[in-house]
C-alpha positions in Angstrom: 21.5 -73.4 47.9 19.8 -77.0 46.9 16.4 -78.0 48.0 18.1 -81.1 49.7 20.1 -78.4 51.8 17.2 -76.4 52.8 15.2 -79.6 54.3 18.1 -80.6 56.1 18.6 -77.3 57.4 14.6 -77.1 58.1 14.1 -73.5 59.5 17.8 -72.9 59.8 18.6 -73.3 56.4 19.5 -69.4 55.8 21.5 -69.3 58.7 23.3 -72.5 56.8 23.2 -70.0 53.4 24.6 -67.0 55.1 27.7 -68.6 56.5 28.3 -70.7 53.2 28.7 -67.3 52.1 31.6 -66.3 54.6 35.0 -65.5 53.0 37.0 -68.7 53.5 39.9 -66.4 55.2 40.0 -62.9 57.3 40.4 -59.3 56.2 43.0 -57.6 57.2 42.0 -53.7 58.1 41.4 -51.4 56.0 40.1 -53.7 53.7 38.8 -52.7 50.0 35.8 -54.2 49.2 33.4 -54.2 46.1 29.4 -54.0 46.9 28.2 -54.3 43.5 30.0 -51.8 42.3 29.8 -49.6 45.0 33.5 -49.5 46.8 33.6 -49.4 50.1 36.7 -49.2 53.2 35.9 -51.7 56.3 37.8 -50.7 59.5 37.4 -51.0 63.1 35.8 -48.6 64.9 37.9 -45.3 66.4 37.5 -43.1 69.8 36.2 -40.4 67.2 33.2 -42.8 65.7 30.7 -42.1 68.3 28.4 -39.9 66.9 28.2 -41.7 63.4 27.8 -44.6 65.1 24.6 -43.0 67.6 23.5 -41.7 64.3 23.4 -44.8 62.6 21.6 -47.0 65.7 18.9 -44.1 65.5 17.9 -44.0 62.1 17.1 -47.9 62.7 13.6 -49.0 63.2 12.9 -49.7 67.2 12.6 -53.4 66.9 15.8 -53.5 64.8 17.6 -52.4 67.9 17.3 -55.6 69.5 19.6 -57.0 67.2 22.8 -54.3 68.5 25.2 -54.6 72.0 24.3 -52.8 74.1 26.8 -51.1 76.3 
């Protein structure tokens, strides 16, 4: 991103950067994607996901948990 975009963004400006960055269209799921060089399967979430998912939100730092739903 240009200087010029980062002053007019003023603190914002990676918020700005992050959803330049969006794909321009949506995935349809299961979607095949390529993390530098590391492929990977996004899909929704299933009934049988629950544990991975508790596992995942605790192996996060505490203040990280802020930034998940809670329900």
């Amino acid at each position: 991103m240009s200087w010029v975009a980062r002053l007019i963004g003023g603190p914002n400006w990676s918020v700005i950067e992050q959803a330049g960055a969006q794909p321009a269209a949506s995935l349809a799921y299961p979607a095949e994607v390529d993390l530098d060089g590391l492929s990977v399967t996004l899909r929704t979430l299933h009934s049988g996901d629950e544990e991975a998912l508790l596992a995942f939100a605790r192996s996060l730092p505490t203040h990280d948990l802020m930034f998940l739903r809670r329900d």
